[in-house]
N, C-alpha and C positions, 0 to 999 in steps of 0.2 A: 242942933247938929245938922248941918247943910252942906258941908264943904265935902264932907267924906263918903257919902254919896253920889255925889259927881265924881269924885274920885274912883270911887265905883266903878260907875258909868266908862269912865274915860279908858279904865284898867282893862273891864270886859270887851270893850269897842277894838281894843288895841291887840288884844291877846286872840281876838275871833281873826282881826286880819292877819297877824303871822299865822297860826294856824293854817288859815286859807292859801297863803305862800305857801309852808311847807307843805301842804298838798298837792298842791298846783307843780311846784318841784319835784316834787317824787312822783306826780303822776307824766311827768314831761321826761324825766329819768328814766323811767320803767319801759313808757316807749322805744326809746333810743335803744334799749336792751334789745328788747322783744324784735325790732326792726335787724337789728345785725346779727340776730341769732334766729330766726324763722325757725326753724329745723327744730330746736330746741325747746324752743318754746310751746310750737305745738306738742310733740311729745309731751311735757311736761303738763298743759291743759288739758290734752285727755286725759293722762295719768288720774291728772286732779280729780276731772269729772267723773271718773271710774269710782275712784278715793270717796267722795261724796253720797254717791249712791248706796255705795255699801254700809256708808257710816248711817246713814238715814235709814235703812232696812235692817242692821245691827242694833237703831235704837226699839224700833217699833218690837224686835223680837225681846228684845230683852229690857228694855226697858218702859217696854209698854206702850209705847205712844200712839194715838191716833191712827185708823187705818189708811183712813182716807185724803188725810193733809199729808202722809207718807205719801202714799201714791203719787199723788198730787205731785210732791215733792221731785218724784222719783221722772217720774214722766218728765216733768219740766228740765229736767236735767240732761233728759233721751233730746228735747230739743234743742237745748243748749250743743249739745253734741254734732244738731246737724250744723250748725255752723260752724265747723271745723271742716266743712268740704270742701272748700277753696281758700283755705287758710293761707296768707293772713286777712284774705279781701274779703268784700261784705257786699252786697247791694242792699242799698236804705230799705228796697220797696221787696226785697225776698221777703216771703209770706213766714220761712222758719225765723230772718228776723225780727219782726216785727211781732208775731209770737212769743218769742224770749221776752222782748223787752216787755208786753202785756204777765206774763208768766211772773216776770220778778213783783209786780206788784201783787198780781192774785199772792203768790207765797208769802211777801210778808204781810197780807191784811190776815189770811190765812190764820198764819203762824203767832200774830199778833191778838189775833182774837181768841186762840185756845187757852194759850199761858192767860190772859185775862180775865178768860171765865173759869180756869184752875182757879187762880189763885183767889175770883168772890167766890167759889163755892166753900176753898179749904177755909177764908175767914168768915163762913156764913156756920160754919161745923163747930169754932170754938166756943166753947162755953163760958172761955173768961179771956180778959184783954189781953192777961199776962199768957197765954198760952200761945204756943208757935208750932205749928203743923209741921210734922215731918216728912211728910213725902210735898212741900210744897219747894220747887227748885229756884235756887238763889238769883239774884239779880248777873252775878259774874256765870254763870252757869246758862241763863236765857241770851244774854249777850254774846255766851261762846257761840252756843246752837243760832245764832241768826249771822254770828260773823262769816262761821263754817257752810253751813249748808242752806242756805239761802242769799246770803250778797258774794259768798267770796268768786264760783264762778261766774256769777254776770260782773261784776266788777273787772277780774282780768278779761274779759271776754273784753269788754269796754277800751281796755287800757291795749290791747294786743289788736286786736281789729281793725284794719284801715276800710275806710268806706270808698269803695271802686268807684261810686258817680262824681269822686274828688281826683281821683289819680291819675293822671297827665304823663305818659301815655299809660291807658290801660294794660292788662296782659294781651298781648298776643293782636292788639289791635293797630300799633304804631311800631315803626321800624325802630329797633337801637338808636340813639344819639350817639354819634362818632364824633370825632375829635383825631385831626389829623397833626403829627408836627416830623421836623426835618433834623433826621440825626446828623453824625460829623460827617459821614461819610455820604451825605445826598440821599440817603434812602428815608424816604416817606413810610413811617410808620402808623395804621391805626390805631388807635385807639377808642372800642365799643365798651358799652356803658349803658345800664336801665334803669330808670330814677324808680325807686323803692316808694310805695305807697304809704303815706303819712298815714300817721294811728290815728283814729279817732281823739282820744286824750288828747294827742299835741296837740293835733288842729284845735282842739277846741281853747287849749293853753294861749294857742300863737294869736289866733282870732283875738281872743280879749285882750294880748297884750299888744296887739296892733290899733285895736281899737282904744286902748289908754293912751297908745302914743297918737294918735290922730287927736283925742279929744286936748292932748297938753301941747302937742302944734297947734289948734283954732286958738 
């Protein structure tokens, strides 16, 4: 048996690239949102972030967990938070940026190394193969806790964020673009107008699908 294997192969290859598309879509989606709703959006990221913190200091108290990956946790999220100060804009090289994005990884090696050493120590306690620990928490269970309070706000932070050393004109550094035209009656009307700072996400969408189309023009 040879053939069903490639098949295989050919199935997984093809299934990872859609996938990749409907990311890539929804994360170019979410953008566009986020850009025509500023106002809204932030409110609803702090909200989040607020949501977050409490839910991580709800578990430690009652569910017990860790003092210090909480904290950890909790902090990271106070920094997350200073980035909402000139929302939606971002500079690459601000020090609370470039913190968050170090931040997301310390929480999940963090986070990923506790539940690891939970779950050798509950299989190092069983007595027999058939036994199953009870206080040891499920796969859909560790997967919620890293969806929620470790990736979910640096991801929107990701998806909502325009980075200002891309945006053309900056706030408050270049005059409105005007656009003048002549109604029936001979009067020149302006029209002002401020191009809105691309999200991180697009660009990053548009870049690659600029660069697929360059590489199928060569």
């Amino acid at each position: 048996m040879w053939l069903l294997p490639l098949v295989g192969y050919f199935g997984t290859i093809l299934g990872f690239c859609f996938m990749t598309l409907a990311i890539a879509s929804g994360l170019y989606y979410l953008s566009e949102i986020v850009e025509e709703h500023t106002v809204i959006a932030k409110r609803f990221l702090t909200k989040m972030i607020y949501s977050v913190m409490a839910l991580q200091l709800l578990l430690c108290l009652v569910d017990r967990f860790p003092f210090w990956p909480t904290a950890l946790g909790v902090f990271s999220h106070f920094i997350y938070l200073g980035n909402m100060r000139r929302f939606p804009f971002v500079k690459l090289t601000d020090p609370l940026f470039i913190a968050s994005c170090a931040l997301v990884l310390i929480n999940h090696y963090v986070w990923f190394r506790h539940f690891s050493h939970r779950q050798e120590r509950a299989y190092q306690r069983m007595s027999s193969y058939y036994d199953h620990p009870h206080d040891l928490p499920t796969f859909s269970e560790i997967a919620s806790y890293f969806g929620l309070c470790v990736w979910l706000v640096p991801f929107s932070l990701f998806v909502s964020l325009s980075a200002s050393d891309n945006v053309l004109p900056t706030m408050g550094s270049e005059p409105p673009v005007s656009t003048s035209s002549i109604s029936a009656g001979g009067a020149i009307t302006v029209n002002s107008h401020k191009r809105r700072g691309q999200g991180m996400a697009k660009a990053l969408v548009d870049s690659v699908r600029n660069g697929i189309r360059e590489v199928d023009l060569h």
